[in-house]
C-alpha positions as CSV (number, residue, x, y, z in Angstrom):
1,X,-37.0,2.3,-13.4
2,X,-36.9,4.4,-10.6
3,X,-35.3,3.6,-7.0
4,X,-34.9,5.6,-3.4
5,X,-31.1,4.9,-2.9
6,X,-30.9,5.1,1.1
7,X,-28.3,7.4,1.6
8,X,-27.2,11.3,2.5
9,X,-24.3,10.4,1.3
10,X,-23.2,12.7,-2.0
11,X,-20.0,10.7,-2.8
12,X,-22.0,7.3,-3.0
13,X,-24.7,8.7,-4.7
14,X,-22.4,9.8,-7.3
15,X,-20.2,6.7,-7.4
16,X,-23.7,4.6,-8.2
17,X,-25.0,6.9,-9.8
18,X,-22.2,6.8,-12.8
19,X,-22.0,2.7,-12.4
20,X,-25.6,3.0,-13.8
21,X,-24.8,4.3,-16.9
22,X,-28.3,6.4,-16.4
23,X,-30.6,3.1,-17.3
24,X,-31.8,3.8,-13.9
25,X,-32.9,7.1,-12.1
26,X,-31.4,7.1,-8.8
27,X,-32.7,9.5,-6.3
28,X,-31.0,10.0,-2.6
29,X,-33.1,10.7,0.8
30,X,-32.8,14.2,0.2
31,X,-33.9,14.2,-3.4
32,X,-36.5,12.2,-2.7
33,X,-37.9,14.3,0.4
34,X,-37.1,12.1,3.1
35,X,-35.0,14.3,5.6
36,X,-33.9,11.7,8.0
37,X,-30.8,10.0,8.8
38,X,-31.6,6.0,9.9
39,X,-29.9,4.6,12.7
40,X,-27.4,1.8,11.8
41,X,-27.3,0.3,15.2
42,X,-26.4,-3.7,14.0
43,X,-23.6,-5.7,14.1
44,X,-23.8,-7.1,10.4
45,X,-23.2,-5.2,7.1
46,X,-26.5,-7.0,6.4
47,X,-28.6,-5.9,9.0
48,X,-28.0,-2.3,9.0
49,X,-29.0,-2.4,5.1
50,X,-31.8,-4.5,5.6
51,X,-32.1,-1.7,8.6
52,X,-32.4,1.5,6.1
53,X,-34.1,-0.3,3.2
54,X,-36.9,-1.6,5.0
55,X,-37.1,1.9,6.7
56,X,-37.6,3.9,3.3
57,X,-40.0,0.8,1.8
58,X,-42.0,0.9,5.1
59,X,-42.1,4.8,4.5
60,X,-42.7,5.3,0.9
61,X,-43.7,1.6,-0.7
62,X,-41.5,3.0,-3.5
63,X,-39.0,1.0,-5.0
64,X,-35.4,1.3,-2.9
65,X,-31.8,0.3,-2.0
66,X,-29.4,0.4,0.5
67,X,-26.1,-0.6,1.2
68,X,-23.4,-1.0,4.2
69,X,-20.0,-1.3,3.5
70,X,-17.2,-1.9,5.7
71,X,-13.3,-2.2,5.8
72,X,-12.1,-5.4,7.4
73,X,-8.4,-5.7,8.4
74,X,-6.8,-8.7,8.5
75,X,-4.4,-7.8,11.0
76,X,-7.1,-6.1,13.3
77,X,-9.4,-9.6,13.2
78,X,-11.6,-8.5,10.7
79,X,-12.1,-4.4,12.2
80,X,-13.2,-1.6,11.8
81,X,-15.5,-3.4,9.6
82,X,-19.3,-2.7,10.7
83,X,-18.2,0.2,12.5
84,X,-15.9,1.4,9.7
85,X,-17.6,5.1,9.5
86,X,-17.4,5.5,13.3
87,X,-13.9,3.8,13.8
88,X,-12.7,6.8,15.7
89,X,-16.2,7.6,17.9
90,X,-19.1,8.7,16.7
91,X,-18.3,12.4,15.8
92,X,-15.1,10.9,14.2
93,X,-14.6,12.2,10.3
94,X,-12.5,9.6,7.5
95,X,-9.2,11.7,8.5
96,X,-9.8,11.0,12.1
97,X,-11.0,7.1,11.1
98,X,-7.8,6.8,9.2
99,X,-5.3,8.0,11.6
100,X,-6.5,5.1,14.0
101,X,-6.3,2.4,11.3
102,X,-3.0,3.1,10.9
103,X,-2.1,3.8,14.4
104,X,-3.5,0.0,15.1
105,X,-2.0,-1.2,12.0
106,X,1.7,0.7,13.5
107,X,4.6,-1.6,11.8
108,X,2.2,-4.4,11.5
109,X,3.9,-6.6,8.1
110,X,0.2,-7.9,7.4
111,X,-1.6,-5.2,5.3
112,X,-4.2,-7.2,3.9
113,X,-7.4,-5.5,4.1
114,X,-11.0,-6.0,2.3
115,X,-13.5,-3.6,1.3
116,X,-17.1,-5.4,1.4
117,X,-20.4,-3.9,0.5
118,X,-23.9,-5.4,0.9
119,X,-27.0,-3.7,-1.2
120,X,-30.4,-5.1,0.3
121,X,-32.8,-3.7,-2.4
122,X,-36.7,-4.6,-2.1
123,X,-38.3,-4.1,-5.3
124,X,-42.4,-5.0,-5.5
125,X,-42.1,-5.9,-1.7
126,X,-39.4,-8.5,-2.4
127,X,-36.2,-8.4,-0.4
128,X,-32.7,-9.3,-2.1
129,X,-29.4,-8.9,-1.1
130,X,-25.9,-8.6,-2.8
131,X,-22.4,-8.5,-1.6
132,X,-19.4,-7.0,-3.6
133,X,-15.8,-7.9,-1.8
134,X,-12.1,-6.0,-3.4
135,X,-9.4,-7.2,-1.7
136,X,-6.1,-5.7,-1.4
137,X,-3.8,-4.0,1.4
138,X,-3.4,-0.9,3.8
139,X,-0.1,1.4,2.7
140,X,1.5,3.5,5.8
141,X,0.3,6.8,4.7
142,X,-2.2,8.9,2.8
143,X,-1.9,8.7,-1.2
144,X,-4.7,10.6,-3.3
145,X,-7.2,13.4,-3.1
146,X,-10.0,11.8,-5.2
147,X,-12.4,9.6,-3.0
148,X,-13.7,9.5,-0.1
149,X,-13.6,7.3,3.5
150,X,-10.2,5.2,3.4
151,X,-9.5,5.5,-0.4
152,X,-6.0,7.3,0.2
153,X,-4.6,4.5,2.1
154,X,-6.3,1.3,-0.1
155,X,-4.2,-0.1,-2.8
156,X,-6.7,-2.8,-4.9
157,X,-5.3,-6.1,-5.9
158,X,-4.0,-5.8,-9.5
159,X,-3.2,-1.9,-9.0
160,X,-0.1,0.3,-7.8
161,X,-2.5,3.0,-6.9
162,X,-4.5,4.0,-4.1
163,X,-8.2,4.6,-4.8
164,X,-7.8,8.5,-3.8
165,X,-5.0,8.2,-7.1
166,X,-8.6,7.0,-9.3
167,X,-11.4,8.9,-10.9
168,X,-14.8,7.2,-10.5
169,X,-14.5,5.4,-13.8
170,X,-11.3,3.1,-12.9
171,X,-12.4,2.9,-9.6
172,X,-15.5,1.1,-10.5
173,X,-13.3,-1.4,-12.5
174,X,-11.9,-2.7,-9.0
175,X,-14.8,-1.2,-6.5
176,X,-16.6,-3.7,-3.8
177,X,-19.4,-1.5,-4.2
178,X,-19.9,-1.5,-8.1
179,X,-19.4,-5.7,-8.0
180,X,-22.3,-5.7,-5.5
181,X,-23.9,-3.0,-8.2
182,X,-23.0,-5.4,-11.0
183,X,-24.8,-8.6,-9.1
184,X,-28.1,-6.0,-8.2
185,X,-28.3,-5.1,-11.8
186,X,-27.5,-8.4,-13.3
187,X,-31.0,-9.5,-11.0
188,X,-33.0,-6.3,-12.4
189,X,-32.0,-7.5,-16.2
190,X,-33.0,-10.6,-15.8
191,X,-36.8,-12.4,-16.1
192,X,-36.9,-12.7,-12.3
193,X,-37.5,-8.6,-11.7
194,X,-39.7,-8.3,-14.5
């Protein structure tokens, strides 16, 4: 089976891409011809991927996913979260996005953080969504070069290393994004997608 996973982005592309195990052919917005970037202009994780998955399905009719995943802070009531990718402005890169988190966070003793994803995938016209959540904490500065976003300052629950410190492969035993994965496959396996 074939999906139109709604993102430019190369890093999750790959990071899905190897969660798959290649029983699926994953293609981005590039690889599939589409050369736009869609607007995530919502205030919910699950509206701006209902947002780009209803976009490419609108578009194409093909089979798609998407998904919006944000960092939520305990100490900062719940932020960056929806605006985790812009946290520094909108021109802002992951060093620049980073450097704020932790200036916010300063000599805060609560580090607790979450990363959450949300897939929306519509398959044969129908809409479904899935959430993966990995909780852990922020550290006080940069560890790692693998990654990308705020991997070199996110220690997982049940790990001493950041996710920068990880390869793909033990990332994806922790990753927010591969439990959402986990839950989209889990539906496509069953009876229900057939």
């Amino acid at each position: 089976m074939e999906f139109i996973f709604a993102t430019n982005n190369p890093n999750k592309i790959h990071e899905i891409s190897r969660a798959l195990h290649g029983d699926y052919t994953i293609r981005g917005l590039k690889d599939a011809g589409i050369l736009i970037d869609i607007p995530e202009p919502h205030d919910t994780l699950e509206a701006n991927a209902r947002e780009k998955a209803e976009t490419i399905y609108n578009m194409t009719g093909k089979n798609c996913f998407s998904e919006d995943t944000g960092l939520e802070v305990d100490a900062l009531n719940g932020a960056p979260g929806v605006r985790s990718a812009r946290y520094a402005g909108e021109q802002s890169n992951s060093n620049d996005n980073i450097d704020k988190l932790l200036l916010e966070l300063n000599e805060s003793s609560n580090r607790q953080a979450r990363f959450r994803t949300v897939i929306c995938m519509i398959i044969k016209g129908k809409e479904m969504f899935f959430e993966g959540i990995c909780t852990g904490k922020i550290i006080r500065e940069r560890i790692g070069t693998e990654g990308f976003g705020y991997d070199p300052v996110f220690i997982p629950d049940g790990s001493t290393k950041t996710f920068a410190q990880m390869d793909t492969v033990e990332k994806n035993t922790y990753s927010h994004r591969k439990k959402a994965l986990d839950k989209m496959i889990s539906y496509l396996n069953s009876s229900h997608a057939r």
